[in-house]
C-alpha positions in Angstrom: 0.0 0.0 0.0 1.5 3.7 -1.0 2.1 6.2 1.5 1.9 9.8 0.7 4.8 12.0 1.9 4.2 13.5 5.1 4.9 17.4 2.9 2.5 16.4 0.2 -0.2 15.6 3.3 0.2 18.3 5.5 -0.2 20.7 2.1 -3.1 18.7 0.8 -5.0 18.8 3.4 -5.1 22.6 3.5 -8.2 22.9 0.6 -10.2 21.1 3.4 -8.9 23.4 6.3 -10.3 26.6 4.1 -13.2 25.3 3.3 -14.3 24.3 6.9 -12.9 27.7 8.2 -15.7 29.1 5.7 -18.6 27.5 6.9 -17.3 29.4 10.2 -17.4 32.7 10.0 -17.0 33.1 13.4 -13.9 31.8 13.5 -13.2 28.1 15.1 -10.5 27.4 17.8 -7.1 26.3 16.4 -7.6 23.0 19.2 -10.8 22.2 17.7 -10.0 22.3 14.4 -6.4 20.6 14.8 -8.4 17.4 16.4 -11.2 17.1 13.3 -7.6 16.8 11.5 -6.6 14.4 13.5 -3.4 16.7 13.9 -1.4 18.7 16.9 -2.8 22.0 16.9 1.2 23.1 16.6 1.5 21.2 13.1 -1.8 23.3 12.3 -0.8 26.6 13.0 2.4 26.0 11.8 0.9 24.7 8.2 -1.3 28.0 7.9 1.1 30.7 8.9 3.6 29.0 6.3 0.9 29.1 3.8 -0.1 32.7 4.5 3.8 33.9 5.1 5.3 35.1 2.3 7.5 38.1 2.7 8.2 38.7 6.8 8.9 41.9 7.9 8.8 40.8 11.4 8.2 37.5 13.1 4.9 37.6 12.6 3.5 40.0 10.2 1.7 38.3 7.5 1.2 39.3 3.5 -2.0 38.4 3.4 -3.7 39.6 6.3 -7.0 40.1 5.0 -7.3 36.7 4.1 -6.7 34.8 7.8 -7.1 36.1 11.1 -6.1 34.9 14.3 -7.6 36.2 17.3 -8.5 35.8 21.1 -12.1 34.7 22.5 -13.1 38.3 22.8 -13.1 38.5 18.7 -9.8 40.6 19.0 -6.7 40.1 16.7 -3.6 38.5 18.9 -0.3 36.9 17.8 -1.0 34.2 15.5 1.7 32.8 17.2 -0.5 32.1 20.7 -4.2 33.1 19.6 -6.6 30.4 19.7 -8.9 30.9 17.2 -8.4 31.4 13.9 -11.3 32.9 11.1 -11.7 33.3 7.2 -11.8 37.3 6.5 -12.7 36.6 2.6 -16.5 36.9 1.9 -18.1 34.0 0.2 -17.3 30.1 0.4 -16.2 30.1 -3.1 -12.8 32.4 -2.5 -11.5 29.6 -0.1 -8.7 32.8 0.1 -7.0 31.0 -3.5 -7.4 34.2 -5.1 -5.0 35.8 -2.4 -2.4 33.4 -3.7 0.5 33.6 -5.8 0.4 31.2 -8.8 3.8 29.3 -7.6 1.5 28.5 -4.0 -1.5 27.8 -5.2 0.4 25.0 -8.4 2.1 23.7 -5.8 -0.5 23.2 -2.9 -2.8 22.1 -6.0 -0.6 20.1 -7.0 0.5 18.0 -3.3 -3.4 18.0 -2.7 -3.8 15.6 -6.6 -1.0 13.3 -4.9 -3.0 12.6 -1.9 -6.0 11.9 -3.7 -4.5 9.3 -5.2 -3.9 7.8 -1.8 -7.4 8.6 -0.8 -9.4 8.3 -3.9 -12.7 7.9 -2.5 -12.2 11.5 0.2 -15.2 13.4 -1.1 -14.3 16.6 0.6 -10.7 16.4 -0.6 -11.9 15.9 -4.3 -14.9 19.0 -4.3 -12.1 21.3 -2.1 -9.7 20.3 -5.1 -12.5 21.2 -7.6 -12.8 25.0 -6.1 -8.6 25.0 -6.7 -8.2 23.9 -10.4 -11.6 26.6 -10.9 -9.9 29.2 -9.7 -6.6 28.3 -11.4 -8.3 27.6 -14.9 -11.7 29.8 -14.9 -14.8 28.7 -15.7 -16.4 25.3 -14.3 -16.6 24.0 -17.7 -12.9 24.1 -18.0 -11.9 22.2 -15.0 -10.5 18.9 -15.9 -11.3 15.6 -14.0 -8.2 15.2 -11.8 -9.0 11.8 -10.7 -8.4 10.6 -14.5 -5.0 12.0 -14.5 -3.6 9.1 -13.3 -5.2 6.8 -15.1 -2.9 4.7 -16.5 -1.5 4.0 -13.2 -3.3 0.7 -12.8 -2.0 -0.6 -16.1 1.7 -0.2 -15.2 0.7 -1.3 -11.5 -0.7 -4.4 -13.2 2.3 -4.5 -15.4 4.7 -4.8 -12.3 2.8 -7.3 -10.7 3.0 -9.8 -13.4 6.8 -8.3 -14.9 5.4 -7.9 -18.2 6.5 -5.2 -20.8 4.8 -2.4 -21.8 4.8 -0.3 -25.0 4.3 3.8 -23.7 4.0 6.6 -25.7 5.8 9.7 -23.8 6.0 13.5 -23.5 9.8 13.7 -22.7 10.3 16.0 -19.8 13.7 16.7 -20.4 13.9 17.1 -23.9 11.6 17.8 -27.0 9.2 15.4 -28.8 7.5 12.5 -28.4 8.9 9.4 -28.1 7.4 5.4 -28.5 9.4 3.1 -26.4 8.9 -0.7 -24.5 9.9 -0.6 -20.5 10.1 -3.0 -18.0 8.0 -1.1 -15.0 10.8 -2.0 -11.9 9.6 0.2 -9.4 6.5 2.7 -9.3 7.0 5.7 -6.5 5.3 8.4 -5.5 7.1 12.2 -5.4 6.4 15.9 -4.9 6.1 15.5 -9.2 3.5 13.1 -8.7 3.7 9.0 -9.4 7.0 8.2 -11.6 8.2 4.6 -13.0 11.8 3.4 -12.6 11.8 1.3 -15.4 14.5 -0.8 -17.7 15.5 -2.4 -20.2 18.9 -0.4 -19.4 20.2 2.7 -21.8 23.3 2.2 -23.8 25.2 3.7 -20.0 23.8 0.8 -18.1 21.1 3.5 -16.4 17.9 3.0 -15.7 15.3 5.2 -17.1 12.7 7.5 -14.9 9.4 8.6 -16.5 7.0 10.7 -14.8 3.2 9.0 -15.4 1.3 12.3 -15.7 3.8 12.5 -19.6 2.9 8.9 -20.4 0.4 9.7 -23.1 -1.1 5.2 -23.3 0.3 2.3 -22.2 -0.2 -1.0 -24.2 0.3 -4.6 -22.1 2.8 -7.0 -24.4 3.2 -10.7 -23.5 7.0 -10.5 -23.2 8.0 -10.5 -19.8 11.1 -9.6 -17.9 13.5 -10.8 -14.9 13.9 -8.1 -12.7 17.9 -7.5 -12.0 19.9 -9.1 -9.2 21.4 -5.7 -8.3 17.8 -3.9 -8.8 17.8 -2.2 -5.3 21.7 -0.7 -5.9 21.0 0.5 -9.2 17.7 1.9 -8.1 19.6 3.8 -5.0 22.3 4.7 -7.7 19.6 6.3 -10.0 17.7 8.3 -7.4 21.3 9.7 -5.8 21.2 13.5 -5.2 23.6 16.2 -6.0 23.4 19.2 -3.4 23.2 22.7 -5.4 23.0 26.1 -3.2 20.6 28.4 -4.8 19.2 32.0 -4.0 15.2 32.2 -4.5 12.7 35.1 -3.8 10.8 34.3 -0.4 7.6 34.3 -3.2 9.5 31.7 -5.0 10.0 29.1 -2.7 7.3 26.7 -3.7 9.8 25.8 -6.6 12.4 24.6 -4.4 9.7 22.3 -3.0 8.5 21.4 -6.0 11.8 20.7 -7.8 14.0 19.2 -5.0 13.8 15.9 -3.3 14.9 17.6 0.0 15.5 21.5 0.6 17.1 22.5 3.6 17.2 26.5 4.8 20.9 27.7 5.2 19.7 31.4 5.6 17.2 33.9 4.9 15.8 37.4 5.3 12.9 39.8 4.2 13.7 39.6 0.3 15.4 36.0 -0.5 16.3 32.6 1.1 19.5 30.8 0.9 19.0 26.8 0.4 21.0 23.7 -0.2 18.7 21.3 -2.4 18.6 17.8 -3.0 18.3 17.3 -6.6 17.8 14.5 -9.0 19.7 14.5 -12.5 19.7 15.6 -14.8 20.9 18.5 -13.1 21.4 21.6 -16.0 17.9 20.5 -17.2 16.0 20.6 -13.7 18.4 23.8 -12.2 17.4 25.3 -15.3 13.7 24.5 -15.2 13.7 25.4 -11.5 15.3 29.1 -12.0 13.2 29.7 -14.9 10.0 29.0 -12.7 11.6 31.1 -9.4 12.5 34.5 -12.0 15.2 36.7 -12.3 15.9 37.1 -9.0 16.9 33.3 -8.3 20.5 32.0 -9.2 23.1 29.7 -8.1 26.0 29.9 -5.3 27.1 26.3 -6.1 28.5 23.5 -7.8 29.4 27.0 -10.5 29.1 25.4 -13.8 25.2 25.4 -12.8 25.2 29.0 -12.7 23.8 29.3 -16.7 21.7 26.5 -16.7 18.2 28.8 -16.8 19.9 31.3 -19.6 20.9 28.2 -21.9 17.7 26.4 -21.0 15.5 29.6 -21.5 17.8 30.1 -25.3 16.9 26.5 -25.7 13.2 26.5 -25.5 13.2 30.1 -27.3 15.0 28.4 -30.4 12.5 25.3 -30.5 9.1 27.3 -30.1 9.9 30.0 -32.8 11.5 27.4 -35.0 
């Protein structure tokens, strides 16, 4: 049975927290609302000032403030950091405060709350709170696509792995341009901030592995050839999700990307303007520095390993040569 990350819960589950705090305009204590969770009210609070905290200019002022409110049982505004109550300011069930939030926030926490239904497809409230998100990100009702079919050639290569037999994909390359038709041996499905990915072999001409995320896999199409799985599957697998640490600068408004990008990402400094951060990041490196600077803006760059330092300009000359070609 899959496990979502405990990051990719404690996001997801915030759609739900905003929609409860809106059928509560009165505001509901942090203690009662951390136990329907099933959750220390600490991890609660926590979770909502880090979603509502963008640029601090103190320990506690928030960006948002007409958005969230914490105050005392007298209806008075205290320290979000003590106050036991906390209430939605924005009028009408429907803002769920998303139209408060930056684009990079709101793709990411969209995007952690689609992983978790995936553990949890039958969560009802999850789903219509997730319904209100992708509205608000892509307009009119109409337009919103049926997230729980955006997985759905999961059970295929699920079915695949069970009975080690091949499977003929057609794939969006993530990396590169095109389209691409190929036969893999599914080794190893796993869930990440990116959403479900397939470790899968025959090996490359290197003796690697090959990763594909699910959400590119355009159809998958069962063959009767089967396949051994290697002897040294776990080393290689360990060898292909290794990490190289790269220190980059980012806005404090582009931090979701770090998240989003990095397997791990770990604060070194920060202060009103930008954070300093050591990530944890997958190869191929230029390609997903690159991708990550080009999503964080101008402002973002890297401290180290150097020859990093030009991977957005080259990527960003890159995709500028292919799309007016």
């Amino acid at each position: 049975m899959s496990t979502a990350p405990k990051y990719v819960t404690r996001i997801a589950r915030l759609p739900e927290v905003f929609e409860r705090l809106t059928r509560h305009p009165e505001g509901i204590a942090l203690e009662t609302l951390a136990a329907d969770f099933g959750v220390p009210v600490a991890e609660l609070r926590e979770d909502l000032l880090a979603f509502y905290t963008a640029d601090l200019g103190g320990e506690w002022l928030l960006s948002r403030p007409d958005v969230l409110e914490f105050i005392g049982p007298d209806g008075s505004s205290e320290d979000p950091g003590t106050a036991g109550i906390v209430r939605m300011v924005a009028e009408g069930p429907a803002d769920l405060g998303v139209e408060y939030v930056d684009a990079g926030e709101l793709g990411l926490v969209y995007t952690a709350a689609l992983a978790l239904l995936d553990i949890e497809p039958d969560n009802t409230e999850l789903g219509e709170a997730i319904d209100v998100l992708a509205e608000t990100m892509f307009g009119e009702a109409s337009g919103v696509p049926d997230v729980r079919a955006w997985n759905r050639l999961l059970p295929a290569l699920q079915k695949a792995q069970r009975a080690q037999k091949a499977v003929r994909i057609v794939y969006s390359r993530a990396w590169d341009h095109g389209v691409t038709d190929r036969e893999i041996e599914p080794y190893r499905l796993v869930q990440t901030r990116r959403g479900w990915e397939v470790d899968a072999g025959p090996a490359d001409e290197n003796g690697q592995l090959r990763t594909f995320l699910i959400s590119n896999i355009r159809s998958v199409e069962p063959l009767e050839r089967g396949f051994e799985l290697p002897e040294d599957l776990g080393a290689r697998l360990e060898e292909k999700r290794a990490t190289t640490t790269v220190q980059m600068v980012l806005p404090q408004s582009a931090r979701w990307a770090a998240d989003f990008y990095a397997e791990k990402v770990t604060n070194v400094s920060d202060d009103e303007e930008s954070v300093v951060v050591d990530l944890e990041l997958l190869p191929p490196l230029d390609r997903r520095v690159g991708m990550l600077l080009l999503a964080a803006g101008p402002d973002a760059f890297v401290m180290s390993p150097r020859e990093l330092e030009s991977a957005g300009v080259v990527l960003a000359e890159e995709l500028l040569f292919h799309h007016s070609s």
